[in-house]
TORKOL-4160 file (C-alpha; in steps of 0.2 Angstrom, whole numbers, padded with zeros to 4 digits, m for minus):
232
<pt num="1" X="0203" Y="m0058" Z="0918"/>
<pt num="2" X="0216" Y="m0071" Z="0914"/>
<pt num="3" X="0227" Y="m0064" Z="0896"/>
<pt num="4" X="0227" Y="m0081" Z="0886"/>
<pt num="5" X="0237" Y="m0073" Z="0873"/>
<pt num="6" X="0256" Y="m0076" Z="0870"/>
<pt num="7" X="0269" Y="m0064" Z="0873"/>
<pt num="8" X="0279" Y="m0067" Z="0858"/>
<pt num="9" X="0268" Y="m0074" Z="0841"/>
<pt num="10" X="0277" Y="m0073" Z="0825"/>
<pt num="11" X="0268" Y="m0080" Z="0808"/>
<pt num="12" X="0274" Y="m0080" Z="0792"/>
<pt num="13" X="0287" Y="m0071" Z="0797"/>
<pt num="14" X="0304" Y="m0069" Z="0787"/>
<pt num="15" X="0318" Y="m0058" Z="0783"/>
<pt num="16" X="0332" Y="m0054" Z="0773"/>
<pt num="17" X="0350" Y="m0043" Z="0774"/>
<pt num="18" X="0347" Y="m0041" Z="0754"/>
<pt num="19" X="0333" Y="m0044" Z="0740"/>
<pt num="20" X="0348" Y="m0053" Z="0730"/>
<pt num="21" X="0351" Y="m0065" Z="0747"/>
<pt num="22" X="0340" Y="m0079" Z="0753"/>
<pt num="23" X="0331" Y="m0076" Z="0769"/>
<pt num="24" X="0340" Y="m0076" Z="0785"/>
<pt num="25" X="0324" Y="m0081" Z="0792"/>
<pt num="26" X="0310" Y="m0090" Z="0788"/>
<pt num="27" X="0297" Y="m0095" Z="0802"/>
<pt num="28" X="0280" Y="m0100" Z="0800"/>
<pt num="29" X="0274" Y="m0099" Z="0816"/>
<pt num="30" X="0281" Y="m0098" Z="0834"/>
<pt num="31" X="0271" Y="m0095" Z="0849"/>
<pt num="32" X="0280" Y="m0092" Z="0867"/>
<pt num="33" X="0266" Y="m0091" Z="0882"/>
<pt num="34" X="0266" Y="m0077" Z="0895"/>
<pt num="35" X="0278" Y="m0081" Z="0907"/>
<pt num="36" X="0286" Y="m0096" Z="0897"/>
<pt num="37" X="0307" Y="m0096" Z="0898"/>
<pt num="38" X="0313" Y="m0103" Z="0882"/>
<pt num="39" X="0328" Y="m0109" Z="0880"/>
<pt num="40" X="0335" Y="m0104" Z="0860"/>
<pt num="41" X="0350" Y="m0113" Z="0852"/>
<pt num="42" X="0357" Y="m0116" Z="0835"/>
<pt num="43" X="0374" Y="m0117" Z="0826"/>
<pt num="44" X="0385" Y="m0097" Z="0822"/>
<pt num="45" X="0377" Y="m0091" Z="0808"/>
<pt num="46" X="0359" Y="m0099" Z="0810"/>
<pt num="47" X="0351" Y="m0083" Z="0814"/>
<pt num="48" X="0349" Y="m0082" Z="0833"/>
<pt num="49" X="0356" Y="m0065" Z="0833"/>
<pt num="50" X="0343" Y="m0058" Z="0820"/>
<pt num="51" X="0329" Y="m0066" Z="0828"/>
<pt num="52" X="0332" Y="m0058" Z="0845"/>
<pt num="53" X="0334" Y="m0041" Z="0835"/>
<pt num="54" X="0316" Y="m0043" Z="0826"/>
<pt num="55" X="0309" Y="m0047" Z="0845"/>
<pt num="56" X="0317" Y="m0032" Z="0852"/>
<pt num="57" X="0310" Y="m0023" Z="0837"/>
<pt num="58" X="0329" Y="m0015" Z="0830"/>
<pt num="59" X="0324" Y="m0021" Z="0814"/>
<pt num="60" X="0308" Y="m0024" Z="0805"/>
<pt num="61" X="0303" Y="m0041" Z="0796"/>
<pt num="62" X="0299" Y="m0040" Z="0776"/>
<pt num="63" X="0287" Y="m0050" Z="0778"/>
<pt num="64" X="0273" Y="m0060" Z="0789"/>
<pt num="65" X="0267" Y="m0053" Z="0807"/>
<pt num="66" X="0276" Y="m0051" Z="0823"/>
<pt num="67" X="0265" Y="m0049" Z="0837"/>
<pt num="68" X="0272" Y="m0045" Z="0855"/>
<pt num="69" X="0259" Y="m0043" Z="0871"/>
<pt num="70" X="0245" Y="m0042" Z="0858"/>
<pt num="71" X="0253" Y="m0027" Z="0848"/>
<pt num="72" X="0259" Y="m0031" Z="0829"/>
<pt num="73" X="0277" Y="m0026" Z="0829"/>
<pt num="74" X="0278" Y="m0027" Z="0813"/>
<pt num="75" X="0267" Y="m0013" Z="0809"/>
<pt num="76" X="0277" Y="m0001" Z="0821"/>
<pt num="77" X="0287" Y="0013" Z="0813"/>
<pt num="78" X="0305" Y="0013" Z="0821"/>
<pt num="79" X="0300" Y="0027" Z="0834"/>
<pt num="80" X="0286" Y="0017" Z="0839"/>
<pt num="81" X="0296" Y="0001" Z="0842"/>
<pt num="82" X="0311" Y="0011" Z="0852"/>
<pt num="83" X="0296" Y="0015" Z="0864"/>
<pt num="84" X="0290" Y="0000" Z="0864"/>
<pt num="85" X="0305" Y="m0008" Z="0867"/>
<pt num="86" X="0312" Y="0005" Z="0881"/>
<pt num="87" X="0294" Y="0001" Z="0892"/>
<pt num="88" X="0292" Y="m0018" Z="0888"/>
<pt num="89" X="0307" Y="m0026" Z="0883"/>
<pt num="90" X="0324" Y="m0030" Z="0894"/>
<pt num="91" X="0340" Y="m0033" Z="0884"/>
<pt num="92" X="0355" Y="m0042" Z="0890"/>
<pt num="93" X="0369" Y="m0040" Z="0876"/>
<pt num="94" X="0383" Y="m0052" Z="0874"/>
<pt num="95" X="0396" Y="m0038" Z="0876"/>
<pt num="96" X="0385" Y="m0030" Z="0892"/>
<pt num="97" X="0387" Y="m0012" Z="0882"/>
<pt num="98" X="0387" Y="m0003" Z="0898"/>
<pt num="99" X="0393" Y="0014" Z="0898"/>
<pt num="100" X="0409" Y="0017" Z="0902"/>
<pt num="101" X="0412" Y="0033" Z="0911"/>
<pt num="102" X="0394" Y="0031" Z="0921"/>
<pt num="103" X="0393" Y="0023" Z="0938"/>
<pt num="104" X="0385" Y="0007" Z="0942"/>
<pt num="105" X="0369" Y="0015" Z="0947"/>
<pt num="106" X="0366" Y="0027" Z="0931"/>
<pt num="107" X="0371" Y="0014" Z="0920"/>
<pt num="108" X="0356" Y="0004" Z="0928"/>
<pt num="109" X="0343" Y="0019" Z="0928"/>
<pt num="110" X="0346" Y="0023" Z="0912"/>
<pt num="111" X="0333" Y="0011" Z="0904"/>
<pt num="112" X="0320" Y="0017" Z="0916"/>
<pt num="113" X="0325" Y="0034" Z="0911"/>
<pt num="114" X="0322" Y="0029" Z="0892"/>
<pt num="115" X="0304" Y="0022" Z="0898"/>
<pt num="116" X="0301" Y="0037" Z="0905"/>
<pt num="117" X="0297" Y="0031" Z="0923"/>
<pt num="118" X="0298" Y="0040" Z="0939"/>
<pt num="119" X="0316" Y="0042" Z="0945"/>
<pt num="120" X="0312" Y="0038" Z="0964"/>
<pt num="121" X="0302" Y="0023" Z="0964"/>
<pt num="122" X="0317" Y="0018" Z="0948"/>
<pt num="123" X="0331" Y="0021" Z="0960"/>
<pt num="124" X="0323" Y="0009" Z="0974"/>
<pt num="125" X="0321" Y="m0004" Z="0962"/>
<pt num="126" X="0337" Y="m0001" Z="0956"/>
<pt num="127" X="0347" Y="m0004" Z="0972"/>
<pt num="128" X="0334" Y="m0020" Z="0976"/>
<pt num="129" X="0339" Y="m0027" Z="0961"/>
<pt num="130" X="0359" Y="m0024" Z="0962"/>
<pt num="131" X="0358" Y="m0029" Z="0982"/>
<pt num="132" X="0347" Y="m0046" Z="0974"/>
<pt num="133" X="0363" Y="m0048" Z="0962"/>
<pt num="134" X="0375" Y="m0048" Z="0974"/>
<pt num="135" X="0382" Y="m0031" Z="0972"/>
<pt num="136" X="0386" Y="m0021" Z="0988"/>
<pt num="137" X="0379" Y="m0003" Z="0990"/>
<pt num="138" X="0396" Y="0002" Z="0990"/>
<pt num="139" X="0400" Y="m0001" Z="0972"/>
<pt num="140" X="0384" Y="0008" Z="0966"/>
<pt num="141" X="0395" Y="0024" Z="0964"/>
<pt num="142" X="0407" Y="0013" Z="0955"/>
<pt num="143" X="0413" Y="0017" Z="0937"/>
<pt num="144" X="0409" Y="0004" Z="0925"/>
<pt num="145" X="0423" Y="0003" Z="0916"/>
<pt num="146" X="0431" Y="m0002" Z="0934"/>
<pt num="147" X="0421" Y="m0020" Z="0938"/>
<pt num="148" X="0427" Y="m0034" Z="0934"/>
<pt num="149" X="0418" Y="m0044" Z="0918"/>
<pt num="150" X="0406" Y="m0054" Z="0932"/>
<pt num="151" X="0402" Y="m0037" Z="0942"/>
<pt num="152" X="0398" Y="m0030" Z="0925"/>
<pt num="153" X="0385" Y="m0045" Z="0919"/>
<pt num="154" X="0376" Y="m0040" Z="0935"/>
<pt num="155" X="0373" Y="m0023" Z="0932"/>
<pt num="156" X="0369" Y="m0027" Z="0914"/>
<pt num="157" X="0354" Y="m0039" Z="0922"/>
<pt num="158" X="0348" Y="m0026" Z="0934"/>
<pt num="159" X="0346" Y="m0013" Z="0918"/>
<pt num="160" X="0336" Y="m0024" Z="0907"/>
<pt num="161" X="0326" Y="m0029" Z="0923"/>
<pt num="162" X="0323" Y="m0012" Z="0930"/>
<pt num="163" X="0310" Y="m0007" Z="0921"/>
<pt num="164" X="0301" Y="m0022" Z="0926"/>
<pt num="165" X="0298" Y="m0028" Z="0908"/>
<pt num="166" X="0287" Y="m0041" Z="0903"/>
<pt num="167" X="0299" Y="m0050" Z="0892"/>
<pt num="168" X="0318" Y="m0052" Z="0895"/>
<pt num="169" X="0330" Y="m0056" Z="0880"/>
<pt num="170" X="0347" Y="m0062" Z="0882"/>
<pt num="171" X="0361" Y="m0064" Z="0868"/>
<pt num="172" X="0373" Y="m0075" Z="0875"/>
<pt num="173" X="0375" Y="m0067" Z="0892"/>
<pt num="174" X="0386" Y="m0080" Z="0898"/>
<pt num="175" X="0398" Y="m0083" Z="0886"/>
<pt num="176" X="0416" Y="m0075" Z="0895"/>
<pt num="177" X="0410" Y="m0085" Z="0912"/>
<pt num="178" X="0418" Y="m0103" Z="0915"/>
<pt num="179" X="0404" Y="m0118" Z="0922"/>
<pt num="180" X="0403" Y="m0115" Z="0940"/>
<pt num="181" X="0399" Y="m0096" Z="0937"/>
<pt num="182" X="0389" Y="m0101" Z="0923"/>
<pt num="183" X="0376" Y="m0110" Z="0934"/>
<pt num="184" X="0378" Y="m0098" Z="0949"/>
<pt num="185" X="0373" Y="m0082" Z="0937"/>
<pt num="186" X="0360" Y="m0091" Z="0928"/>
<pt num="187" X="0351" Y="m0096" Z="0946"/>
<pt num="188" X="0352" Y="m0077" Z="0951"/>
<pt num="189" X="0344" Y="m0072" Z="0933"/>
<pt num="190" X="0331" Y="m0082" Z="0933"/>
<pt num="191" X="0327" Y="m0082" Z="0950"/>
<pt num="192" X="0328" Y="m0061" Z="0950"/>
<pt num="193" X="0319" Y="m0063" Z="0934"/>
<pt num="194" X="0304" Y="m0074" Z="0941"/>
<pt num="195" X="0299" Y="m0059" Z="0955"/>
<pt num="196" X="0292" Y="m0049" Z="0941"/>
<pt num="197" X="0284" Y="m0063" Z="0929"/>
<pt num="198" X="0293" Y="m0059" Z="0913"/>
<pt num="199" X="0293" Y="m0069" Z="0898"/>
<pt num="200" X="0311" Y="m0076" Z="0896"/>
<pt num="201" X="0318" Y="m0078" Z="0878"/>
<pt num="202" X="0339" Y="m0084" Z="0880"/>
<pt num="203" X="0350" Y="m0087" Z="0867"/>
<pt num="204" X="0366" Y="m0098" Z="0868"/>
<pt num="205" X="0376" Y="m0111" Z="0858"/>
<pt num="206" X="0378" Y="m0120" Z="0877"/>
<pt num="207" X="0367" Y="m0133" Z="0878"/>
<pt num="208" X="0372" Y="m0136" Z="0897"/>
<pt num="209" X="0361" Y="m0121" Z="0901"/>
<pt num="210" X="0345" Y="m0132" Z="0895"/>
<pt num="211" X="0340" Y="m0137" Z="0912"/>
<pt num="212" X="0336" Y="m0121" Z="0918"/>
<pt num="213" X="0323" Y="m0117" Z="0906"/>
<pt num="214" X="0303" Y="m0123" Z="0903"/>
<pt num="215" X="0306" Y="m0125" Z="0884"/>
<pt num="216" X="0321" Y="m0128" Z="0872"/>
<pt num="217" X="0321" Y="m0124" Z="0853"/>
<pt num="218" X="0334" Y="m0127" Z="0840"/>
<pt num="219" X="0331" Y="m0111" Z="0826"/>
<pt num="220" X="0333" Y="m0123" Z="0813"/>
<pt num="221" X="0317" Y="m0131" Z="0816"/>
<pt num="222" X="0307" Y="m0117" Z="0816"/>
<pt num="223" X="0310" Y="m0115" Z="0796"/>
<pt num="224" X="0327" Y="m0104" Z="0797"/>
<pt num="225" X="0336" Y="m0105" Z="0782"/>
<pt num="226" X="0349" Y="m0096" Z="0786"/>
<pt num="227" X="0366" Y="m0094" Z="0776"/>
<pt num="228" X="0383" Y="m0093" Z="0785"/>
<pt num="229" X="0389" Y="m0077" Z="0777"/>
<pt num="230" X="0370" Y="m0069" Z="0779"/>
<pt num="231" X="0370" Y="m0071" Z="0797"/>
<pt num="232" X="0371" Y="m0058" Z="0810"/>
């Protein structure tokens, strides 16, 4: 049976750093369909970061619902969305937060080891997925802390992918790469990203990544009324 449901619904959703503050976010309704790769952008301070938190379920709206793969986030207690998050969701950060002292390879299994899946079958998709990114067998032993800035983005991308999520979230992934590596990493994402199906939700200021996306929204027209010295 084909799952007409979205992958992401948020309604009447909104959020606030503080009750004396106006909300960071104010969204009355955004649908993104099952498989969909949306492409999010908007101005610093416009909320992009925060909306990207609420999805990955680190923090919790004050109000309105938040539906991911047909469960209400928003009704989650914290534990409940860590889980959720560590089985469902893969995170690129901006800043890769990879740890430092473990080799490429731990660093990768270490989602699937927070989702709880089997090591073995972990590990070969692992390797697949770093072989897939360009990253040679011999660097799996590598320390992260040792790879240069493009060799760490790739590992980054094989640990939010290795738990084969069903949605993928990116916070300005591409921000320390020039244009050409820009569009060469972006084809490998996506193309790495497409072999398990995941719902796709990128956020960057750089509107020349558009074209690699099905939809693109600015967060200001989906009701933000974010403030500059609210935003995350």
């Amino acid at each position: 049976m084909i799952n007409n449901e979205p992958a992401i619904l948020l309604r009447d959703l909104s959020f606030r750093w503080s009750p004396a503050k106006p909300p960071v976010l104010q969204i009355p309704l955004l649908e993104i369909a099952r498989g969909e790769r949306l492409f999010l952008y908007g101005p610093s301070g416009s909320g992009k970061t925060t909306l990207l938190n609420l999805l990955a379920g680190v923090i919790k709206p004050q109000g309105g619902e938040l539906r991911l793969l047909g469960q209400v986030l928003s009704r989650f207690s914290q534990r409940q969305r860590d889980a959720f998050r560590a089985r469902h969701i893969g995170v690129i950060f901006q800043q890769f937060n990879l740890i430092p002292y473990l080799n490429v390879l731990d660093n990768v299994l270490l989602s699937a080891h927070f989702a709880r899946l089997p090591l073995a079958e972990s590990r070969q998709c692992a390797e697949h997925l770093l072989d897939a990114l360009g990253l040679s067998t011999a660097l799996l032993d590598q320390l992260a802390r040792q790879l240069s800035v493009g060799q760490q983005q790739r590992v980054a991308v094989a640990r939010a992918l290795v738990t084969r999520p069903e949605i993928l979230i990116a916070d300005e992934p591409t921000s320390a790469l020039d244009s050409d590596s820009r569009a060469a990493f972006m084809q490998v994402l996506l193309d790495t990203a497409a072999e398990i199906n995941c719902t796709i939700v990128f956020v960057s200021h750089d509107r020349s990544l558009q074209p690699f996306f099905s939809r693109a929204l600015d967060i200001r027209e989906l009701g933000n009324t974010a403030q500059l010295e609210a935003s995350c």
